[in-house]
C-alpha positions as CSV (number, residue, x, y, z in Angstrom):
1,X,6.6,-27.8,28.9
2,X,9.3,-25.5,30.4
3,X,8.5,-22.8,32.6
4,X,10.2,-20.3,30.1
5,X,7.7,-21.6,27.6
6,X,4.6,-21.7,29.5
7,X,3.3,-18.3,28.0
8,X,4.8,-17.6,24.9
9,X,4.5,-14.4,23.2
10,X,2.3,-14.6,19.3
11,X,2.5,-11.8,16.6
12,X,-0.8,-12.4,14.5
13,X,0.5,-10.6,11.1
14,X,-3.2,-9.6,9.4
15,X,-2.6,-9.7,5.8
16,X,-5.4,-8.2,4.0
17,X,-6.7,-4.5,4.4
18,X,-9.5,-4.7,1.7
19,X,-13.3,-3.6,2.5
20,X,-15.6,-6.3,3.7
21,X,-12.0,-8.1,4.3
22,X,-12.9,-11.8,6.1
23,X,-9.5,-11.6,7.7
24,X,-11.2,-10.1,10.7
25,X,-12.6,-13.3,11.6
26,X,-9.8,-15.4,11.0
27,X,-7.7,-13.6,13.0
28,X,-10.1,-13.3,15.9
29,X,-10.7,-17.1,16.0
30,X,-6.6,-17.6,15.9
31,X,-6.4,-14.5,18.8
32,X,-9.0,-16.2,20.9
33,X,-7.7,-20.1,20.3
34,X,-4.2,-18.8,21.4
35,X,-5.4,-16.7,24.1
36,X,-7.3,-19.9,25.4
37,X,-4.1,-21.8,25.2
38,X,-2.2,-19.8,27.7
39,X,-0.1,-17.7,24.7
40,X,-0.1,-13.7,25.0
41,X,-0.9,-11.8,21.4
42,X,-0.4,-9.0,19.6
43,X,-2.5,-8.3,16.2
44,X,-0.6,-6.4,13.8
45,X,-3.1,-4.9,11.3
46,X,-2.4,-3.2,8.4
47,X,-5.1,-1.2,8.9
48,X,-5.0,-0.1,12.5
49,X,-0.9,-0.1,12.1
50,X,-1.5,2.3,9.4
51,X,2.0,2.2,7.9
52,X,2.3,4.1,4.3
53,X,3.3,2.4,1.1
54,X,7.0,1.4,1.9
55,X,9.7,4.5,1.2
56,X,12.1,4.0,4.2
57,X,12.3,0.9,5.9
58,X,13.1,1.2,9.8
59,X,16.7,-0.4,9.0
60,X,17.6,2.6,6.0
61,X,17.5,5.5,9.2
62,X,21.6,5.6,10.1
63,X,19.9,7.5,12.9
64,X,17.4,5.0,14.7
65,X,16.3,8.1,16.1
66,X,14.3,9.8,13.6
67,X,12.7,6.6,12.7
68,X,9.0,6.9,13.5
69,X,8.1,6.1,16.8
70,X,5.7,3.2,16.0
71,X,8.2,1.9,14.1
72,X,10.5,1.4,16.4
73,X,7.7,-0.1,18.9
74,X,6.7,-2.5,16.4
75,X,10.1,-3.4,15.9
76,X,10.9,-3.8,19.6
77,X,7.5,-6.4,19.6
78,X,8.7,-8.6,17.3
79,X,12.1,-8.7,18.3
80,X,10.6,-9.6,21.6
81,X,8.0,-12.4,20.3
82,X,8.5,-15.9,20.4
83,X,6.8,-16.9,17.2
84,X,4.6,-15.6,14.4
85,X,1.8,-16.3,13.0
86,X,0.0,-15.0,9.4
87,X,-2.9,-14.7,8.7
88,X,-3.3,-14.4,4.5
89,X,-5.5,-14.5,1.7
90,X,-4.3,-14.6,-1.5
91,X,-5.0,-11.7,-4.1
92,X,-4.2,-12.4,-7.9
93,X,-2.3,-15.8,-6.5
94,X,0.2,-14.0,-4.5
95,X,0.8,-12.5,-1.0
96,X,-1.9,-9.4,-0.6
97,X,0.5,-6.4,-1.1
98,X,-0.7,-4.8,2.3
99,X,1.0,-8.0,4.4
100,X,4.4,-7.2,2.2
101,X,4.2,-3.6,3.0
102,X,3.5,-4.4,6.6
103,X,7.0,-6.7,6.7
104,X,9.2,-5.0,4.8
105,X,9.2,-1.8,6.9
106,X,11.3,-4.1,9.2
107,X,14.8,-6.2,9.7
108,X,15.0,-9.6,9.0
109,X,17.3,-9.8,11.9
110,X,14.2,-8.4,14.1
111,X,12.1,-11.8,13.5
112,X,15.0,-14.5,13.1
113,X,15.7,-17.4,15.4
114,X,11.9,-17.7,15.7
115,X,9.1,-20.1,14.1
116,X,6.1,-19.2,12.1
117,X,2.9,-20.3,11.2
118,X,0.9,-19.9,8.2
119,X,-2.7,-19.6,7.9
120,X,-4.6,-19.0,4.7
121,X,-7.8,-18.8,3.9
122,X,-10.6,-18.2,0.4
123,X,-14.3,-17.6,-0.3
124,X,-13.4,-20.5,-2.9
125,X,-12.2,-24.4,-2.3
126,X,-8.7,-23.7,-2.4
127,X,-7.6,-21.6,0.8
128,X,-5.4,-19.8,-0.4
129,X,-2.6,-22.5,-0.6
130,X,-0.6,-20.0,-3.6
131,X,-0.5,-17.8,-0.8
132,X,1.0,-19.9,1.5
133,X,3.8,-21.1,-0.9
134,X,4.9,-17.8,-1.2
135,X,5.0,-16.9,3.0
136,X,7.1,-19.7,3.2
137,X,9.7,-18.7,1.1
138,X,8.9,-15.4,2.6
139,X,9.4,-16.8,6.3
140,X,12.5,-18.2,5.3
141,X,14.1,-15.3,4.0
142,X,13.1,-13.3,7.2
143,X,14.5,-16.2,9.5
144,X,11.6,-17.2,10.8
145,X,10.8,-20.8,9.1
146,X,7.5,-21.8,9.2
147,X,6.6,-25.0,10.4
148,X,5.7,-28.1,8.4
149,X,2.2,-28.0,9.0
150,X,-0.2,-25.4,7.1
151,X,-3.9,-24.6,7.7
152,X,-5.8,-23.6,4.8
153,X,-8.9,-22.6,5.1
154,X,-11.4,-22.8,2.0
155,X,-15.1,-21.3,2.1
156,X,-13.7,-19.6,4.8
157,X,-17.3,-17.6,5.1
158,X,-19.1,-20.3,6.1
159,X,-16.1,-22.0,7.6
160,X,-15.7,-19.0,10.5
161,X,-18.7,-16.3,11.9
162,X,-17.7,-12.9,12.1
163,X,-17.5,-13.3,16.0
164,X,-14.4,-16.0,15.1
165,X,-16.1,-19.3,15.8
166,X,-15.2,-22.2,14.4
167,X,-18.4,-23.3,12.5
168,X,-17.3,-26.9,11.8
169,X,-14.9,-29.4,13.2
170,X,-12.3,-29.1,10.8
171,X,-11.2,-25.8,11.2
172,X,-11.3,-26.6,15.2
173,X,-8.4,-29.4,14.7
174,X,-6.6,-27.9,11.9
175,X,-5.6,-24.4,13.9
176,X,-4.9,-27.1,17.3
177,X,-2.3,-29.0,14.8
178,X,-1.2,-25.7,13.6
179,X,-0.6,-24.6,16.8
180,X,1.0,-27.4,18.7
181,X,3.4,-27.4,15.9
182,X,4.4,-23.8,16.4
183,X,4.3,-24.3,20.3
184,X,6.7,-27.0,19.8
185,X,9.6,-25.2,17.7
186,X,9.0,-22.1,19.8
187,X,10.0,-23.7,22.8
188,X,12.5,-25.3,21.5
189,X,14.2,-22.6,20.0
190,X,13.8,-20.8,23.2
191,X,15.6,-22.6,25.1
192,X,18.7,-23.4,22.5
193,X,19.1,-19.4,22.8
194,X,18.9,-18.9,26.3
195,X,21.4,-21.9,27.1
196,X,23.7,-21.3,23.2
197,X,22.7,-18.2,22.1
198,X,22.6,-18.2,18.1
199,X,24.9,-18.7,15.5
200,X,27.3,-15.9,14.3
């Protein structure tokens, strides 16, 4: 691997905000497999982050100025990470409202030129595949195409302890495919910017 690409930088997008939520521990096992594998991360929660229900996305103030300040830090993050990846459950099929409410409070010019990954997960068999249907199209829009490769995860309770161990071998090779996947168009894209810069 290049040396520009030994440590690239992961935004973990939480997407659920619920009570009892199991998102917690599918984002810590993601945070700690990536931290393992020589990536640095950033969690953004929709809990900790705290945003309100969307009224004025960071891109409506004329004056970047009055924009909230953690907007504008959150912004600078992703415009400065080399990849994404979400972490979803699906609620009534679809994307959990408090992941779109997260994302939209930003440009889609802030996470273009950049991969994603999608990981979804359910208390049920499925894993939230609806879910992750509708982050790719969502990823797409944004700029930040997610890679072939998705990682559901079903029973996800007994799949994942609350500590973010992996409680069987199939959730240890799915997020290792996941990841090398992600790791791969990162760097590639990396480089094709530093040496091209991006299309106009």
């Amino acid at each position: 691997m290049a040396d520009a690409c030994k440590k690239l930088k992961v935004i973990i997008f939480i997407g659920s905000s619920r009570e009892g939520r199991l998102g917690d521990r599918v984002g810590k096992f993601c945070k700690n497999y990536l931290e393992k594998t020589n990536h640095e991360v950033t969690v953004f929660d929709p809990i900790s982050l705290d945003l309100p229900l969307l009224k004025k996305p960071l891109h409506f103030y004329k004056d970047l100025s009055e924009a909230p300040k953690k907007l504008k830090d959150s912004n600078d993050q992703i415009k400065a990470a080399d990849a994404f990846l979400f972490v979803s459950c699906e609620y009534n099929h679809c994307i959990p409202p408090a992941l779109a409410n997260l994302v939209d409070h930003f440009p889609c010019c802030s996470f273009a030129w950049r991969p994603s990954g999608i990981v979804t997960y359910s208390a049920g068999i499925f894993g939230g595949v609806r879910c992750a249907m509708q982050l790719r199209a969502l990823t797409g829009e944004l700029g930040c195409i997610s890679v072939s490769n998705t990682f559901g995860i079903p029973q996800v309770q007994s799949a994942i302890d609350e500590n973010g161990t992996p409680m069987n071998d199939d959730v240890a090779s799915g997020i290792k495919t996941l990841i090398s996947q992600l790791d791969w168009m990162a760097c590639a894209m990396k480089t094709q910017k530093e040496k091209h810069g991006i299309p106009m």
